[in-house]
GUROSE-146056 format. One record per residue: residue in one letter; x, y, z of N, C-alpha, C in turn. Coordinates in steps of 0.02 Angstrom, whole numbers. Atoms other than C-alpha are relative to their C-alpha. Layout:
N
 dokol    nxx    nyy    nzz   caxx   cayy   cazz    cxx    cyy    czz
     a      X      Y      Z      X      Y      Z      X      Y      Z
...
This chain:
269
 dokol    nxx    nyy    nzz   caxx   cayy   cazz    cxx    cyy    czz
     x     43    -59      0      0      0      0     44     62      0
     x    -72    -58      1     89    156    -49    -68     76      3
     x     32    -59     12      4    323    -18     28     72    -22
     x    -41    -62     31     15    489   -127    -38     33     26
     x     40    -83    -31    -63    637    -25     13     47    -56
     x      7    -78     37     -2    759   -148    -47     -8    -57
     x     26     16     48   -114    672   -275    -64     -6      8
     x     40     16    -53   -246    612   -134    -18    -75    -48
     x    -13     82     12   -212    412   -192     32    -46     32
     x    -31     50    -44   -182    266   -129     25    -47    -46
     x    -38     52     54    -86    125   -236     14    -60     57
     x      1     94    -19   -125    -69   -186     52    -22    -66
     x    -49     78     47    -15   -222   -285    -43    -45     43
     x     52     68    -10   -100   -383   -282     59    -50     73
     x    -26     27    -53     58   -431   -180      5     13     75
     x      4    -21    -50      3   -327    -38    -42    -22     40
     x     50     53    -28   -149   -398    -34     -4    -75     50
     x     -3     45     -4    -88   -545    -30     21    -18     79
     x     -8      6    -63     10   -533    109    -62     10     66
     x     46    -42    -73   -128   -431    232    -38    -84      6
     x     47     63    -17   -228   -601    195     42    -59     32
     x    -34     60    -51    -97   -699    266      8     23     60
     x    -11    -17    -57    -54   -607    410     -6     99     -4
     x    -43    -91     21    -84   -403    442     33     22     10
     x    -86    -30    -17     67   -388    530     69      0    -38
     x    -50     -5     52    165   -448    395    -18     57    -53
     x     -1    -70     59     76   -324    261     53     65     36
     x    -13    -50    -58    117   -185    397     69      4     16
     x    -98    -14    -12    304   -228    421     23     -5    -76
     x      1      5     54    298   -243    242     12     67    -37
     x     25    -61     14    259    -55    227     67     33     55
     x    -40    -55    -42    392      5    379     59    -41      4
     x    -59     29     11    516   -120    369     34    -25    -64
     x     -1     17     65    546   -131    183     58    -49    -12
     x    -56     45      0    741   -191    216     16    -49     13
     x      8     50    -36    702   -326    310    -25    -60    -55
     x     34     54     53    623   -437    135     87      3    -25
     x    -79     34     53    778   -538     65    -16    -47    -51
     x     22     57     53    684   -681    -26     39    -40     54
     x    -30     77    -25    721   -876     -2     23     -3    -72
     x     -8     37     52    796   -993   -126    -23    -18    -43
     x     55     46     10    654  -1053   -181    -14     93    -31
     x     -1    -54     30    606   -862   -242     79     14    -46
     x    -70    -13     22    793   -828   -301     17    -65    -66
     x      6     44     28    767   -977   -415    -57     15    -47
     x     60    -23     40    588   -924   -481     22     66    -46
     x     -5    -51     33    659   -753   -518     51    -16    -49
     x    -43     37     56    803   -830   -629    -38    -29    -45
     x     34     41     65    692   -937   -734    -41     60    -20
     x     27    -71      8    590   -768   -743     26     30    -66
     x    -58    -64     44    732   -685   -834     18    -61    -53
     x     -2     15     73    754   -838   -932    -60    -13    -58
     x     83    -25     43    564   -829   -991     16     58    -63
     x    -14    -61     25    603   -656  -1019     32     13    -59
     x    -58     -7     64    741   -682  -1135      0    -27    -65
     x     36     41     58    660   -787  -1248    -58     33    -48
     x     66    -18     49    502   -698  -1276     23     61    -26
     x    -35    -60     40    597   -523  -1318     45    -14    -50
     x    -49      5     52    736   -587  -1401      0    -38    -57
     x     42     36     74    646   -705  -1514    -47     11    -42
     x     72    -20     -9    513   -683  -1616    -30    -57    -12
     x     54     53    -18    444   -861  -1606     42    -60     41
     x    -24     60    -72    474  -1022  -1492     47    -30    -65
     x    -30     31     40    553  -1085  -1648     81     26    -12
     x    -74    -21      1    696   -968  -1654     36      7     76
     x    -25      2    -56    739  -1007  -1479     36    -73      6
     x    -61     39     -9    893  -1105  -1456      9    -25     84
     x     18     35    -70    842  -1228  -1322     63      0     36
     x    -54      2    -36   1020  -1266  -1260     15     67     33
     x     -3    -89    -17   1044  -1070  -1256    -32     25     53
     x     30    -13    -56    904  -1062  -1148     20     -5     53
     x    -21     30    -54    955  -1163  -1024     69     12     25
     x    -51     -8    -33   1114  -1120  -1004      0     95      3
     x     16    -56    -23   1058   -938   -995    -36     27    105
     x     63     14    -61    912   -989   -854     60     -8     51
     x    -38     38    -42   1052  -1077   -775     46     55     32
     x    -53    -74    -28   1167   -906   -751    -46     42     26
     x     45    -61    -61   1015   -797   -685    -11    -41     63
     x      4     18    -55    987   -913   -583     53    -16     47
     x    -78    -10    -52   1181   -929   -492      6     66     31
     x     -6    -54    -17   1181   -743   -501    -70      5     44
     x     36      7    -61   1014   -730   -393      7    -38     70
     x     -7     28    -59   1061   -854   -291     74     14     29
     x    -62    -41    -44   1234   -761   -243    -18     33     17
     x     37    -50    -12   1123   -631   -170    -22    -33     72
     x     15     12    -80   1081   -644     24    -70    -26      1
     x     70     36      4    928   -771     17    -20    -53     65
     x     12     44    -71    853   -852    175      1    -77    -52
     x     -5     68     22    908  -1039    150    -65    -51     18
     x     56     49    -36    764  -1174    153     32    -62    -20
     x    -20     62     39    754  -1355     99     32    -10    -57
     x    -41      5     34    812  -1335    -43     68     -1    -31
     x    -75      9     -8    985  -1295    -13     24    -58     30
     x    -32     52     -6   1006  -1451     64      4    -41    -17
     x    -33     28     38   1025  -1519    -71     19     32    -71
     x    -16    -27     37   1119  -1412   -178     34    -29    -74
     x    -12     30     75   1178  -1517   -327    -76    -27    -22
     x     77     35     29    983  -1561   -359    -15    100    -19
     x     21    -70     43    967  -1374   -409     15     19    -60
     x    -23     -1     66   1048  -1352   -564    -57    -43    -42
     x     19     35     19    964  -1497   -627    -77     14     -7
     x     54     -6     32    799  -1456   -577    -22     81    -30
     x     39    -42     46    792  -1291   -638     -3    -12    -92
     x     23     13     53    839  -1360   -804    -70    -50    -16
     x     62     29      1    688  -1480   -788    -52     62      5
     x     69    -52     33    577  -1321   -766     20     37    -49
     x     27    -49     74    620  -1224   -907      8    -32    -66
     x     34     58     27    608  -1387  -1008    -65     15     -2
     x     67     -3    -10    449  -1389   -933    -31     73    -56
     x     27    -75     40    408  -1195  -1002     15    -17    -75
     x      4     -3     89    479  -1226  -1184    -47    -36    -21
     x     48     68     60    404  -1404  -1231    -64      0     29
     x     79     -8    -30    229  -1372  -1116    -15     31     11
     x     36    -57    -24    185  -1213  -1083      4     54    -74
     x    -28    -42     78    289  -1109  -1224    -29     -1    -52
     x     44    -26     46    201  -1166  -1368    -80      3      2
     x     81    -16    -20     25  -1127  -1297      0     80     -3
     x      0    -63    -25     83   -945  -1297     26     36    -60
     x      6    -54     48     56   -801  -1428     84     40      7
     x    -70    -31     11    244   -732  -1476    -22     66      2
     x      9    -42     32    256   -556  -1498    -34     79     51
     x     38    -26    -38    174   -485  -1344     51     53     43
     x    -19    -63    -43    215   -351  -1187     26    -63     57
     x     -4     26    -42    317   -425  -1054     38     32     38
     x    -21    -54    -61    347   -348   -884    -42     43      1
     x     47    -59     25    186   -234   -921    -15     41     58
     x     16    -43    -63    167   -107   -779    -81     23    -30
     x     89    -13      3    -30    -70   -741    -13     47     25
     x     24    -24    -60   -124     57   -644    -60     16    -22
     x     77    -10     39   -303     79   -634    -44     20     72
     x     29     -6    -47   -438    134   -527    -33    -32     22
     x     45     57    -23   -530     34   -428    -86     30     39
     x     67    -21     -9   -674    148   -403     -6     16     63
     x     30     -2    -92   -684    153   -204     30     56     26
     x    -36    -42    -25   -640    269   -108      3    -19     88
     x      5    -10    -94   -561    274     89     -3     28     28
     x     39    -46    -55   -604    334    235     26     70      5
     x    -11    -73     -3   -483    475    217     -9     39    -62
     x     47    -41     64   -572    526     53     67      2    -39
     x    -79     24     62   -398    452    -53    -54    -33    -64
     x     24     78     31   -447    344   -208     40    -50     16
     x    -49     41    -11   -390    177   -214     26    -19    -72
     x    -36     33     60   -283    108   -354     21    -72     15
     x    -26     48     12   -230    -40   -417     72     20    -31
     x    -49      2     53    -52    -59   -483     29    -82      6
     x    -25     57     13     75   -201   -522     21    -27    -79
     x    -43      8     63    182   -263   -666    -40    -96    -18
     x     15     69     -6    117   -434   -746     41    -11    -58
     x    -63     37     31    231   -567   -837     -4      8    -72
     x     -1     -8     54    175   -571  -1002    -87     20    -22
     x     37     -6     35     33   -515  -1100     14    -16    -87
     x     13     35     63    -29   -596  -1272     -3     51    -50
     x     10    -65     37    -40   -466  -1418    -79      8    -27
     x     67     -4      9   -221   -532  -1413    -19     19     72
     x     32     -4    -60   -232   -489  -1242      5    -54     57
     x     20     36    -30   -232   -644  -1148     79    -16     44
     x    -39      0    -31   -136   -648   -987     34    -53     42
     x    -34     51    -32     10   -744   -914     29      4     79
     x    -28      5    -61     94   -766   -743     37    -51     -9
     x    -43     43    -13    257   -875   -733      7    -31     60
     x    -26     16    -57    261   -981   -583     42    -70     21
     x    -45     64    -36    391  -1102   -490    -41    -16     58
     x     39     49    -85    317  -1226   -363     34    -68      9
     x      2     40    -49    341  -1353   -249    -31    -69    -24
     x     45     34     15    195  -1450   -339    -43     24    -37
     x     57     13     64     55  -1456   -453    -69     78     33
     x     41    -41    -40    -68  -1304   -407    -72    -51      0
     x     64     -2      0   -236  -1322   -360    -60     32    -31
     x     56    -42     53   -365  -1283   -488    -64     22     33
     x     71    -23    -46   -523  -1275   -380     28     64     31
     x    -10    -53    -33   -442  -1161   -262     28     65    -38
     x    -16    -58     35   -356  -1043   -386    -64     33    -29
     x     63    -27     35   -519  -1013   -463    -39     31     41
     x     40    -19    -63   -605   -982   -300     23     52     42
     x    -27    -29    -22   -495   -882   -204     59     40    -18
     x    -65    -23     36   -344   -826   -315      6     87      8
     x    -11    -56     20   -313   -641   -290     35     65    -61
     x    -36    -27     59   -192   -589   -431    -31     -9    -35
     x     55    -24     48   -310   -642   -547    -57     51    -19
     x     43    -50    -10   -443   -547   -495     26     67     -6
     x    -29    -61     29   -327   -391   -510     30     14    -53
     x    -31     -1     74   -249   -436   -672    -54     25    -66
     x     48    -22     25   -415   -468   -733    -49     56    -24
     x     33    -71      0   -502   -308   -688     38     57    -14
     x    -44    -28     42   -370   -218   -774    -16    -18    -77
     x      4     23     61   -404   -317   -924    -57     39    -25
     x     76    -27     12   -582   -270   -899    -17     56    -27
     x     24    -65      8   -567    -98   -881     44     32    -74
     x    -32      8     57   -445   -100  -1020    -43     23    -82
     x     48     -7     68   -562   -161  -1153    -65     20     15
     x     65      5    -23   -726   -151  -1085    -39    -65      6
     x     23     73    -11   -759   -329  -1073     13    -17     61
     x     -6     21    -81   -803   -388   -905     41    -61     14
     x    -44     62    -15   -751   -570   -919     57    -14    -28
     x    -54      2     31   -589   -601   -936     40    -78     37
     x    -31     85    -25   -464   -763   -905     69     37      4
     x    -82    -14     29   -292   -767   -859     36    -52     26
     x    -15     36    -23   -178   -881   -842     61    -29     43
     x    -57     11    -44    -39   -961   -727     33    -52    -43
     x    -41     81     -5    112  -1078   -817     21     -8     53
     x    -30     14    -64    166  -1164   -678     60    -77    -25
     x    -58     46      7    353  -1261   -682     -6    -43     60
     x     -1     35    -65    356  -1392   -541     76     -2     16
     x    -52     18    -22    508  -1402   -453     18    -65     36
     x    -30     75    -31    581  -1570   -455     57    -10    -66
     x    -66     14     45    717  -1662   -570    -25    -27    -92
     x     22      5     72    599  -1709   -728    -39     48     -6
     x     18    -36     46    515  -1592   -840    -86    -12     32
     x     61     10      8    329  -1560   -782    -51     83     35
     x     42    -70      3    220  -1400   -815    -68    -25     20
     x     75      4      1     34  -1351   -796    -15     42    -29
     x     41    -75      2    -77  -1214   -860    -57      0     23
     x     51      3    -43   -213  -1162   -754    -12     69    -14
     x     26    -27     14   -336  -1069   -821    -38     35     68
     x     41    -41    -28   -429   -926   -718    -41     51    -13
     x     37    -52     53   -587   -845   -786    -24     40     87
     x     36    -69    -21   -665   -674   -692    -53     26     -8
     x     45    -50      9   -801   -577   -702    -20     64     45
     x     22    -47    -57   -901   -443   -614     -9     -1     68
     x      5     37    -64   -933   -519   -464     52    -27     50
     x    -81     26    -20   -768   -563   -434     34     91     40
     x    -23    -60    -22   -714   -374   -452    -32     33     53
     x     44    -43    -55   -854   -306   -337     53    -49     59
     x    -18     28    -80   -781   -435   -180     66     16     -6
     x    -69    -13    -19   -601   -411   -227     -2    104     37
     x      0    -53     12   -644   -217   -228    -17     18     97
     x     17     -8    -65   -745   -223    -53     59    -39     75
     x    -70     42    -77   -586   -339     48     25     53    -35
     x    -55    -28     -2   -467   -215    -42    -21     64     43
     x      2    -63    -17   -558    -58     20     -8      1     90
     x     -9     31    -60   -588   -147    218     82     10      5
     x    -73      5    -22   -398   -172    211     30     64     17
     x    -43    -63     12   -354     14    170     -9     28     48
     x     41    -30    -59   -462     71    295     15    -11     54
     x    -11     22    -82   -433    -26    448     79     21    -19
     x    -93    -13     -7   -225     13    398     -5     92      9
     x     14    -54     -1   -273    207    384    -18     18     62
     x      5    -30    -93   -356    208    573     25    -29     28
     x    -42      6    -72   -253    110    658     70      8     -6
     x    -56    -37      8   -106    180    577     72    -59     -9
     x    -61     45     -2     64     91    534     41      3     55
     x    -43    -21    -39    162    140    683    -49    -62     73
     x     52     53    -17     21     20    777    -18    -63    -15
     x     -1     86     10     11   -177    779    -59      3    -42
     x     54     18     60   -107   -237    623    -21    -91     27
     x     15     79    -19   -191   -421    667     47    -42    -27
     x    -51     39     21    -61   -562    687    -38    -76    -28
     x     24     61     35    -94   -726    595     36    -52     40
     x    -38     54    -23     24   -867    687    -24    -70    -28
     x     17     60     29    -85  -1009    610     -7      1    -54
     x    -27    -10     78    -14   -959    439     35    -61    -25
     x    -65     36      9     82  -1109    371     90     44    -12
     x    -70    -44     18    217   -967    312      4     46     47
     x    -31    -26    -46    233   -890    495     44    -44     33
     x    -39     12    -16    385   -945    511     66     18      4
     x    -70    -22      3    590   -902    515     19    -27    -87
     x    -19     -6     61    582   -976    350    -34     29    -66
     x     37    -10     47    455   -924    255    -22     93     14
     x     -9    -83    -13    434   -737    324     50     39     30
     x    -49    -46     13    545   -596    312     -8     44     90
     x      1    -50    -52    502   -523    481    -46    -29     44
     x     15     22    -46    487   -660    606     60     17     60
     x    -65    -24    -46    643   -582    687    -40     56     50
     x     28    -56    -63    542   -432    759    -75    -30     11
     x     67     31    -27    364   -533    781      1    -60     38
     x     18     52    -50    320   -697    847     78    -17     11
     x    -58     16    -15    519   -732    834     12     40     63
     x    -58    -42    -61    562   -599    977    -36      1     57
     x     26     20    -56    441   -673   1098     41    -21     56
């Protein structure tokens, strides 16, 4: 949540969101402790294959003139150089010769299963901002912003993700927040309410295995994302950042490994 008084705006990211719904103390140290976010491995790995996405869809102009080996041994250098970068260590460092390996298994995965499902030619890295119609209690608007991975030159939106495992299609559809803000960008875009977007997802393991997981939107979607985003702004506006925001502890990711700022919360109990 970033606020411009001289403008009288407020500017959400879907990743802010995201957080407040896991814990509000993390949004909240999120906002006053900015230095305190380092990433894990497990991020520092996602953002490397990122950049080798990246490098493919600009510097080519179809999956065909992409020089698979090239790839990979591209993917393979963003990802050393991220991971020489101060990254909270998880499981996955302990076993550090199974990394190499499987990031080439995910961006395998992205060329031969995801890659050619996907329109060449498009916007990638697309910075957004849009209004979201509401207004808060201190008479700000609210905005949406946020950069998304790729867009189609027909429109139709991507998100790159590294996992653990196979997502969950029921639940992305049901609860997914980034969609719902990607979407209603799309919306307001064209004027078409329903919109889809989608997630490749690389699995992280040692063979080659993608997904795509479709997520459609509509109106109904935007009205509830619109009414939790404008609750959030609000309750952070009166009880102020300098003031405890509701703690979550029965988060699976309140922990020393998975949050950036269990050093000054439940850690310094």
């Amino acid at each position: 949540m970033r606020v411009d008084a001289a403008n009288g705006n407020i500017y959400v990211r879907q990743s802010w969101i995201g957080d407040y719904l896991i814990c509000g103390e993390r949004a909240r140290y999120g906002l006053v402790l900015p230095s305190f976010r380092s990433g894990s491995d497990a991020t520092a790995i996602g953002t490397g294959i990122h950049s080798g996405i990246e490098w493919a869809l600009t510097a080519h102009s179809s999956l065909e003139d992409v020089d698979y080996d090239q790839l990979c041994e591209y993917t393979q250098e963003q990802v050393a150089m991220e991971l020489s970068k101060p990254v909270k260590l998880t499981r996955i460092s302990e076993n550090p010769d199974k990394i190499a390996p499987s990031v080439s298994a995910m961006i395998t995965a992205w060329y031969e299963s995801i890659a050619v499902d996907v329109e060449w030619g498009g916007a990638t890295e697309l910075k957004f901002r849009y209004p979201s119609g509401m207004t808060a209690v201190n008479g700000f608007d609210i905005w949406y912003e946020g950069t998304i991975d790729y867009v189609e030159p027909s429109g139709r939106l991507w998100d790159w993700k590294t996992a653990s495992r196979p997502y969950n299609i029921r639940e992305k559809q049901e609860k997914n927040v980034q969609a719902s803000v990607y979407c209603q960008f799309r919306a307001q875009e064209t004027g078409v309410t329903d919109q889809s977007f989608n997630f490749g997802v690389m699995v992280r393991q040692l063979s080659p295995k993608a997904q795509v997981v479709e997520v459609v939107r509509d109106g109904s979607h935007y009205r509830w994302l619109n009414r939790q985003v404008q609750t959030m702004v609000n309750n952070a506006l009166l009880v102020g950042e300098s003031n405890g925001w509701p703690m979550n502890d029965q988060h699976v990711l309140c922990s020393s490994t998975w949050c950036d700022f269990w050093s000054v919360c439940k850690g310094s109990v």
